[in-house]
C-alpha positions as CSV (number, residue, x, y, z in Angstrom):
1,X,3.3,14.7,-22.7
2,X,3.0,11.3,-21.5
3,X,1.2,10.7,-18.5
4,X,0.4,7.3,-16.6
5,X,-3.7,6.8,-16.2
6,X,-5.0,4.0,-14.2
7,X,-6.9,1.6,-16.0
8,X,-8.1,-1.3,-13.8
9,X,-7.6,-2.2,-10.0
10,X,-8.2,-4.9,-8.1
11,X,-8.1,-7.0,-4.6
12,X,-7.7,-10.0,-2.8
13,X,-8.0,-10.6,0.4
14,X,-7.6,-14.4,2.7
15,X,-11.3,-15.2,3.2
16,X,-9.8,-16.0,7.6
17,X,-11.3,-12.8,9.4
18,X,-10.0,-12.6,12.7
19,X,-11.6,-10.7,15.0
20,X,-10.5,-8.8,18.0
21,X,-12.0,-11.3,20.6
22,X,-10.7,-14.1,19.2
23,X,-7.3,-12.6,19.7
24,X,-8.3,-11.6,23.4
25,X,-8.1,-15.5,23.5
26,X,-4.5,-15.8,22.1
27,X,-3.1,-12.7,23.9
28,X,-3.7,-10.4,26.7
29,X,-5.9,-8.0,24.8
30,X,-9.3,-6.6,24.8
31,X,-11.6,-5.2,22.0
32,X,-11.8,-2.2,24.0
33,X,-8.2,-1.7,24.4
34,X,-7.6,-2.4,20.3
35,X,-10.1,-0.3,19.2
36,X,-9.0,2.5,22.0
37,X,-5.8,2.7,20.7
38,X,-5.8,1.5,16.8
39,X,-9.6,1.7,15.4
40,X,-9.2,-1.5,14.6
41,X,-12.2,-4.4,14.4
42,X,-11.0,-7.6,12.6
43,X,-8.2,-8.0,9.9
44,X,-7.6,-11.0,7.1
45,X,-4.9,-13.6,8.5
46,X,-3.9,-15.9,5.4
47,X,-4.3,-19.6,6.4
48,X,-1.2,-22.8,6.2
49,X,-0.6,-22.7,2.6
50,X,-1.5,-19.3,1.8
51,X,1.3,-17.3,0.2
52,X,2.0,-13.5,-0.7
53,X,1.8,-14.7,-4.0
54,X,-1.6,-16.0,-4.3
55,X,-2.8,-13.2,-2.9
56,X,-0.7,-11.2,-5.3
57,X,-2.0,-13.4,-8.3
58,X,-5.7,-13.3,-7.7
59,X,-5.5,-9.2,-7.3
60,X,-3.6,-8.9,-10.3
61,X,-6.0,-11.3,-12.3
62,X,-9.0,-8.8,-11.3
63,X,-7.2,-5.9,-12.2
64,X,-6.6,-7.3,-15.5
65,X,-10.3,-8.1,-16.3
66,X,-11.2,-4.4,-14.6
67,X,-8.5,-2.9,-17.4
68,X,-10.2,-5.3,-20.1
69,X,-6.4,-6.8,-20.9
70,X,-4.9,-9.3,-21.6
71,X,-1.3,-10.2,-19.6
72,X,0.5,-10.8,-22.2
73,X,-0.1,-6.8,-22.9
74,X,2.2,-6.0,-19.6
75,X,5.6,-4.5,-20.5
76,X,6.5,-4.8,-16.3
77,X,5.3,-6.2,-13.1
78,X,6.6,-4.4,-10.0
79,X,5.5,-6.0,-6.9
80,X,5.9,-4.8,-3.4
81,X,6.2,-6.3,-0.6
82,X,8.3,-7.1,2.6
83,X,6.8,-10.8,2.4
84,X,8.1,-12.9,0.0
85,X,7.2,-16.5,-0.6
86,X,11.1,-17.5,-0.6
87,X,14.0,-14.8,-0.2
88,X,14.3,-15.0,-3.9
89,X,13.2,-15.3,-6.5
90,X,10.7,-11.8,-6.7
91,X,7.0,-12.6,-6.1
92,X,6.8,-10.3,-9.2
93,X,8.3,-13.0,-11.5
94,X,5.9,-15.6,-10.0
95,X,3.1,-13.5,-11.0
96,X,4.7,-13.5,-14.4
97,X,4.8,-17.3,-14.6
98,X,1.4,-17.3,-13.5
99,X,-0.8,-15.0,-15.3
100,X,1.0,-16.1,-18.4
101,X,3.1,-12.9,-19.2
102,X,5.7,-13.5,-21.6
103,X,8.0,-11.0,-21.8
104,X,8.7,-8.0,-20.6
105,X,10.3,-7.4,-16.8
106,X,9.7,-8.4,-13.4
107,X,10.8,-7.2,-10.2
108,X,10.4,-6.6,-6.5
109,X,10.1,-3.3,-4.6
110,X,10.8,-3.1,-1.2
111,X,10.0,-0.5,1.3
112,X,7.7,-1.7,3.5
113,X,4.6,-0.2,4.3
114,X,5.7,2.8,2.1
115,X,6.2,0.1,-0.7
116,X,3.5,0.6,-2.9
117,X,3.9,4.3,-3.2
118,X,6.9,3.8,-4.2
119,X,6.2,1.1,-6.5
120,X,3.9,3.9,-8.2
121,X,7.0,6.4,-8.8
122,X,8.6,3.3,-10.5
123,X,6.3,2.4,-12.7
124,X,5.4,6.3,-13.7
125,X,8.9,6.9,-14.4
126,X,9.4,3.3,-16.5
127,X,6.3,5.0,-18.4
128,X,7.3,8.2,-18.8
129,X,10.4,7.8,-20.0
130,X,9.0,5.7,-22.7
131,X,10.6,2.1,-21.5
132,X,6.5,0.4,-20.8
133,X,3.8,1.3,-21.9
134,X,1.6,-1.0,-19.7
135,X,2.4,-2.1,-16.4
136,X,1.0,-4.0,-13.7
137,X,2.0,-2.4,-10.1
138,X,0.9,-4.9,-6.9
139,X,1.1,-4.8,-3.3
140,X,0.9,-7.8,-1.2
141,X,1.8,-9.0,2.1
142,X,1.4,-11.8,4.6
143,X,2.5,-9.7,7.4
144,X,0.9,-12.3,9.8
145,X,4.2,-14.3,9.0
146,X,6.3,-11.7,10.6
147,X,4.6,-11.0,13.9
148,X,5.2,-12.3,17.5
149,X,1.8,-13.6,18.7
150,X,2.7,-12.9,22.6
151,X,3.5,-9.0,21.9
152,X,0.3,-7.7,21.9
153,X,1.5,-4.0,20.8
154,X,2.1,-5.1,17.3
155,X,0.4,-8.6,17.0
156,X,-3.1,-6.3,16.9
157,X,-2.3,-4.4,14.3
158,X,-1.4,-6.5,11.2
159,X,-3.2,-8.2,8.3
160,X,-2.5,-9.4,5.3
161,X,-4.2,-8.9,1.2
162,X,-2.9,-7.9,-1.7
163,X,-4.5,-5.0,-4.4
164,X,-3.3,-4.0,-7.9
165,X,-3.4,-1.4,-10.4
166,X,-3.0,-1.6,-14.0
167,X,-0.9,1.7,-15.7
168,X,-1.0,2.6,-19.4
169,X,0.8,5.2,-21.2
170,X,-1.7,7.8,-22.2
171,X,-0.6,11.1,-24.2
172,X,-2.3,14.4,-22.7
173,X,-2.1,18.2,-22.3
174,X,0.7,18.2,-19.3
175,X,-1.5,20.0,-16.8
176,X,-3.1,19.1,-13.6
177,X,-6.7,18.8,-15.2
178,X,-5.2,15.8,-17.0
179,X,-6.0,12.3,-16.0
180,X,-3.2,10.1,-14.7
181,X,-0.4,10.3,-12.2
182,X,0.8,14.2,-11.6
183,X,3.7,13.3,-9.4
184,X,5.1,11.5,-6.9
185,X,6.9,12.3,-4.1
186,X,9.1,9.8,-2.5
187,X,11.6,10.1,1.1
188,X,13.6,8.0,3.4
189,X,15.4,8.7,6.8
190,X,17.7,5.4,7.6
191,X,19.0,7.2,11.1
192,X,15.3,5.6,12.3
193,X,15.5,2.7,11.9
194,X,15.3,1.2,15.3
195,X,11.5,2.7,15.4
196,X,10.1,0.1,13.4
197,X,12.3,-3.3,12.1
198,X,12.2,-7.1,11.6
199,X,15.2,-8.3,14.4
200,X,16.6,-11.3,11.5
201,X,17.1,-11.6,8.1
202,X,19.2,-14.1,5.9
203,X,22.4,-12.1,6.5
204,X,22.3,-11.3,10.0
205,X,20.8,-13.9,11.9
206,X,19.5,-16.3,8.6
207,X,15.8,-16.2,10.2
208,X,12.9,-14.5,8.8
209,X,12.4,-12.6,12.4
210,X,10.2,-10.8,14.2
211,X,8.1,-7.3,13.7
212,X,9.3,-4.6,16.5
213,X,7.9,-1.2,16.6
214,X,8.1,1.6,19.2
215,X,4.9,3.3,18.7
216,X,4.1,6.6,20.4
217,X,7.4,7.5,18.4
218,X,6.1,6.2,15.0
219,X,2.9,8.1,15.6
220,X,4.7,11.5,15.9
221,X,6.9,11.0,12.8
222,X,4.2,9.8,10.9
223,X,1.6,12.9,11.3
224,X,4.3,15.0,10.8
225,X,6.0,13.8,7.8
226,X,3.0,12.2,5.5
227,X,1.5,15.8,6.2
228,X,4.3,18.0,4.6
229,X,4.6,15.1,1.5
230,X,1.0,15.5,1.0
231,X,1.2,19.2,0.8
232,X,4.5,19.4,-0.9
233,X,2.8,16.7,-3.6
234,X,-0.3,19.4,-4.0
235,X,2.4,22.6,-4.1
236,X,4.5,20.7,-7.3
237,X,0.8,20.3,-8.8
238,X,-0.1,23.7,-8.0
239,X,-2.9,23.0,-6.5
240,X,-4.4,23.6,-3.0
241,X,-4.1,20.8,-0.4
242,X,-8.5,21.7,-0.1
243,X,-8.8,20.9,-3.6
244,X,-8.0,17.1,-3.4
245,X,-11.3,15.3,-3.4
246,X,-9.7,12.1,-1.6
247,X,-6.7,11.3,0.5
248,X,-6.0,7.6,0.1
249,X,-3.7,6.7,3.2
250,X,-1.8,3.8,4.6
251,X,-4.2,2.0,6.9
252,X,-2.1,2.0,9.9
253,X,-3.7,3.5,12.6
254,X,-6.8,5.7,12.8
255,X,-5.5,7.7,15.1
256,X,-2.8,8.7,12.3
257,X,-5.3,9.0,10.1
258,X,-7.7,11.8,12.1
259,X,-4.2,13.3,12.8
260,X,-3.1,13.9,9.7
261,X,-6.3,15.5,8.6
262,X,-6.3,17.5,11.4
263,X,-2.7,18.7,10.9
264,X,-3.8,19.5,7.5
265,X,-7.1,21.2,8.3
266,X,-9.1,18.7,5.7
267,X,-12.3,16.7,6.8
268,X,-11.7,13.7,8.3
269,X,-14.3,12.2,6.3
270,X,-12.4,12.8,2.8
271,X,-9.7,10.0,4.8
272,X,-10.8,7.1,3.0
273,X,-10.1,4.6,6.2
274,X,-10.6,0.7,6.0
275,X,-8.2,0.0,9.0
276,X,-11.2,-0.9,11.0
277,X,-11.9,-4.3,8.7
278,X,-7.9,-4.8,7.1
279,X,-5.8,-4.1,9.7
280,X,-2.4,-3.0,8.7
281,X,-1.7,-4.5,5.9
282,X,1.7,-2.9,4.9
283,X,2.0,-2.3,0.8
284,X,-1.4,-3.3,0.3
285,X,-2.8,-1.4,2.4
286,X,-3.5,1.8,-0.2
287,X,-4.5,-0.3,-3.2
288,X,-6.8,-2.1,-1.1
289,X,-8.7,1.5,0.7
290,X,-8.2,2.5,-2.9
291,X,-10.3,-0.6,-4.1
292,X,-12.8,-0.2,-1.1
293,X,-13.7,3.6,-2.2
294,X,-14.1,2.9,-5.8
295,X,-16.5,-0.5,-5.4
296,X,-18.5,2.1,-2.9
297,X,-18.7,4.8,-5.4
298,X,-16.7,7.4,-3.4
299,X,-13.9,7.6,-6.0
300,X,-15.0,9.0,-9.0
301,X,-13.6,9.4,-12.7
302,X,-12.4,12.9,-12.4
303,X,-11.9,13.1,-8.8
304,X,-8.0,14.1,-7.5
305,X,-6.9,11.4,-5.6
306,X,-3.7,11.8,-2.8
307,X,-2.2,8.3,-2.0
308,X,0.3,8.4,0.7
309,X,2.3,5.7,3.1
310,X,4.8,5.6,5.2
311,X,7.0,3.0,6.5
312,X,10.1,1.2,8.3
313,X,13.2,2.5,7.3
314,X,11.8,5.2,8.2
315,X,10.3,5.6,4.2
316,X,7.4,7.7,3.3
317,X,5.7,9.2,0.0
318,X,2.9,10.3,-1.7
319,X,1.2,10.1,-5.0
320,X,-1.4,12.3,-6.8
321,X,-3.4,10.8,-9.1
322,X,-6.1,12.5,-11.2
323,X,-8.3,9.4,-11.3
């Protein structure tokens, strides 16, 4: 069978850290009270100028060079992100102008922080069924652009980078000792929406708006559901949840992180977390911990790898990947 095996990654992130004093100065905050509640240190803020698509660019360029291709190799670029440079066109095809792709398809993916998970399953699927062979899959955000600088429950909490991954068509046995994308699992509940939103958008109120987010109830959902996709993702595999080597999740809290290990009795430690430095960083936020635990030698050739996300809509999913 045909299976999708990742062949290059890379990352790009705005070289403005801002740390969690300097917002103390901006908004009635403390590092204490951040780091109580979020884990959170510092996070990238792209400067005036700075676009999801530069960031988007730049990561897809390293991945490239990591795969040892060329762009005009690429059957499809899927991008997500909740932050586009303009309401259309898709950053996706600006990335196509850019690296110099000609040909193929390029298109946008949007569900939020959830969005590069899902991005994955579309990509897989455009390779399985035989329609690309190669395809470039990005996340990138300016979620900075979104947030209300006096709220300080969800101005803490964002950042913004980009990360990319290169797919190719491989042909292999159809078990899960193969390398590649075994499945993806992919959900939505819309009846939650009020949890976590943007209040505009060009139909409604033809503003970009604001970020809103009731937390202690995103929290709750979060745990619960990302748990049961990661275990349903390592059932369809048949595998044990204990045999996954690395669980790659959405960096949006690390409280969500230590609870979803908890709630699935694996080591906290095998939660490869870079919310701490990054923030919340919506779709980028898994190719970017992704990125962080291969550079530092944690994430092997070989090694079973669980990406997972979840986001507003409510959306959520998971991915395993033999790596």
């Amino acid at each position: 069978m045909i299976r999708s095996q990742i062949i290059g990654c890379g990352a790009c992130l705005p070289d403005n850290i801002v740390t969690n004093e300097e917002l103390s100065k901006r908004v009635d905050t403390s590092d204490e009270w951040i780091r109580e509640r979020t884990g959170i240190r510092e996070r990238r803020i792209a400067r005036e100028g700075e676009f999801t698509s530069h960031l988007a660019v730049e990561a897809s360029r390293r991945a490239l060079l990591d795969a040892g291709i060329d762009a005009g190799e690429l059957d499809l670029i899927v991008c997500a992100t909740t932050t586009p440079d303009e309401t259309f066109p898709a950053v996706a095809t600006v990335i196509q102008s850019r690296l110099g792709a000609v040909g193929g398809a390029a298109f946008d993916v949007q569900a939020v922080c959830s969005g590069f998970i899902y991005g994955l399953a579309v990509a897989d699927n455009f390779i399985r069924a035989g329609q690309a062979r190669t395809v470039l899959l990005v996340g990138a955000e300016t979620m900075s652009r979104l947030l209300d600088w006096t709220d300080r429950t969800t101005c803490v909490l964002f950042g913004d980078g980009a990360g990319a991954f290169v797919l190719q068509a491989q042909e292999v046995e159809g078990t899960s000792a193969d390398r590649g994308v075994l499945n993806t699992m992919l959900y939505s509940d819309g009846r939650l929406h009020d949890l976590l939103y943007v209040d505009g958008g060009p139909s409604s109120t033809q503003t970009t708006g604001h970020l809103r987010m009731r937390g202690k109830e995103v929290f709750r959902h979060a745990v619960t559901n990302l748990a049961a996709a990661i275990e349903q993702s390592a059932a369809k595999a048949g595998i044990n949840v204990s045999d996954i080597d690395w669980f790659v999740p959405h960096q949006a809290n690390q409280r969500i992180l230590d609870g979803t290990a908890k709630k699935l009795g694996v080591p906290a430690e095998r939660m490869v977390s870079t919310v701490a430095v990054h923030g919340n960083t919506s779709s980028a936020s898994v190719p970017l911990a992704a990125m962080t635990a291969i550079e530092d030698g944690r994430i092997k050739r070989g090694d079973l790898v669980l990406l997972e996300a979840m986001g507003g809509g409510f959306t959520w999913g998971a991915a395993l990947v033999r790596w």
